[in-house]
C-alpha positions as CSV (number, residue, x, y, z in Angstrom):
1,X,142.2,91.4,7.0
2,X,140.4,92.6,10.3
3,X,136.4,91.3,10.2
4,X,135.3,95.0,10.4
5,X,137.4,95.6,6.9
6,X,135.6,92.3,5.3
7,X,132.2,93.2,6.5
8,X,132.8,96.7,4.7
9,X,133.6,94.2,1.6
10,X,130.0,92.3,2.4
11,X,128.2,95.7,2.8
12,X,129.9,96.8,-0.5
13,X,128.4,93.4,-2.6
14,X,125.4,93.8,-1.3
15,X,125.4,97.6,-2.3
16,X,126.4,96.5,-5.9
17,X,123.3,93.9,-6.3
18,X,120.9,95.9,-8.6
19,X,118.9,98.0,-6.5
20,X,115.4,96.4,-8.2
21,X,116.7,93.4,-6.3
22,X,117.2,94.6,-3.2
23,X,113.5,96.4,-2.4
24,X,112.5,92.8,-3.1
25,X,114.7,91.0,-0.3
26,X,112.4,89.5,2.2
27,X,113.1,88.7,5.8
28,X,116.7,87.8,5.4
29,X,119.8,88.6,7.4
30,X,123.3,88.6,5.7
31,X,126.2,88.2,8.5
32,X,129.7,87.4,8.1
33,X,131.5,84.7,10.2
34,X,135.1,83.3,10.4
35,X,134.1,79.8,8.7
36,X,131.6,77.5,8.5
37,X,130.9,75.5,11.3
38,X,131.0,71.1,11.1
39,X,127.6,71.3,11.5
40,X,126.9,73.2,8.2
41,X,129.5,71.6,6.3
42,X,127.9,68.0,7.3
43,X,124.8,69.3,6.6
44,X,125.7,70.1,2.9
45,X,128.1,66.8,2.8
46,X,131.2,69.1,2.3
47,X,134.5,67.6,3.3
48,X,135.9,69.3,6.5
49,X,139.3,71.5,4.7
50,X,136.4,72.3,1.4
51,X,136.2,76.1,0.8
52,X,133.0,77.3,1.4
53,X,132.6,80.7,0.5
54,X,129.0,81.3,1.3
55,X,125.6,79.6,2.5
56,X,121.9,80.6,2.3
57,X,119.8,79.2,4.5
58,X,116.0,79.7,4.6
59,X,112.8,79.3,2.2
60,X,113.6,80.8,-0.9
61,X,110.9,83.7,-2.2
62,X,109.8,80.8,-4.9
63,X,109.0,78.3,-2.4
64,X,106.7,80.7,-0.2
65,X,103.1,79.7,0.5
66,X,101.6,80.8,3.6
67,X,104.6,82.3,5.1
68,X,104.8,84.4,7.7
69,X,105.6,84.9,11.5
70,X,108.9,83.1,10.5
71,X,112.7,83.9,11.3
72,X,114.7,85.4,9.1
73,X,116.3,83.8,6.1
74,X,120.2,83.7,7.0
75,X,123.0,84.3,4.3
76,X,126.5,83.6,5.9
77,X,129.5,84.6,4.2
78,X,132.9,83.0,5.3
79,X,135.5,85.4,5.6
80,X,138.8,82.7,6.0
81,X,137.9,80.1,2.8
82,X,137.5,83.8,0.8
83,X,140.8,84.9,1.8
84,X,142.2,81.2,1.7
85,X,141.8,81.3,-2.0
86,X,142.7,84.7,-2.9
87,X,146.1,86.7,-3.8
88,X,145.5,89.7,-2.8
89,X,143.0,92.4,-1.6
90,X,141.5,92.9,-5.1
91,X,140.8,89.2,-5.2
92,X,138.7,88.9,-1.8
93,X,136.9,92.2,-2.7
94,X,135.9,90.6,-6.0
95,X,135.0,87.2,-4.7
96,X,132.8,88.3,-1.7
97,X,131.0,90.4,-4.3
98,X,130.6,87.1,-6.2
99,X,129.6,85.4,-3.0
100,X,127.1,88.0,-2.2
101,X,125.5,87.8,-5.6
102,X,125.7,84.2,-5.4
103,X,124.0,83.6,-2.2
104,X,120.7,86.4,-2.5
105,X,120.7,84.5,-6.2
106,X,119.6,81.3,-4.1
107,X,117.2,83.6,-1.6
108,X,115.2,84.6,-5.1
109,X,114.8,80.5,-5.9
110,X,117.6,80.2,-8.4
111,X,118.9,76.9,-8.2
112,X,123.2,76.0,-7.4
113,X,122.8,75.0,-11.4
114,X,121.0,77.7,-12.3
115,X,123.4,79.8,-10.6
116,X,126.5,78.4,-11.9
117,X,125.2,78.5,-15.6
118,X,124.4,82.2,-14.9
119,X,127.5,82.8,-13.3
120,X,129.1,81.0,-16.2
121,X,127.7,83.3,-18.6
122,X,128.6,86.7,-16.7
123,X,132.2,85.6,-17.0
124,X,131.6,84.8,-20.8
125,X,130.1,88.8,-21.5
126,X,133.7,89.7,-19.9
């Protein structure tokens, strides 16, 4: 898939986050790039071939005290571990919507096990 066709997928995940949601994102860019560089995955102590799908980085909105005259928050997601572990089309759409969701979950202060167990229960109501 070309990155002008994935960053459609990104702008469509965002789209589907609940719109109370988004009027509440604060100084945060979302970008796509190819993969994660060594430096990230270092950073999170993440094998090199590990499939990172997505990666905020920044103060989360629960952690905020004082802020202001900073850079944005960044949300990366990686367009080749998405389609590494997907079939087909349907697949990546559905799993950079995941990532999406997953990633602004973290900008709002939800923890990675917060965000699994909610994650975990989304699949459940299915």
């Amino acid at each position: 898939m070309d990155i002008e066709k994935f960053e459609e997928l990104v702008s469509e995940g965002i789209e589907a986050i609940p719109e109370k949601f988004l009027k509440r994102l604060e100084n945060v860019e979302i970008i796509v790039e190819e993969r994660p560089t060594l430096e990230q995955l270092k950073k999170l102590k993440i094998r090199k071939n590990a499939l990172l799908f997505g990666l905020y980085e920044g103060v989360p909105q629960t952690k905020r005290w004082g802020y202001g005259q900073v850079l944005p928050d960044k949300i990366t997601i990686f367009k080749e571990p998405i389609e590494k572990a997907s079939r087909s089309k349907e697949d990546i759409k559905k799993l950079v919507k995941e990532t999406v969701w997953h990633e602004i979950a973290h900008h709002f202060g939800f923890s990675e096990k917060r965000v699994r167990e909610v994650e975990a229960k989304k699949r459940k109501l299915k």
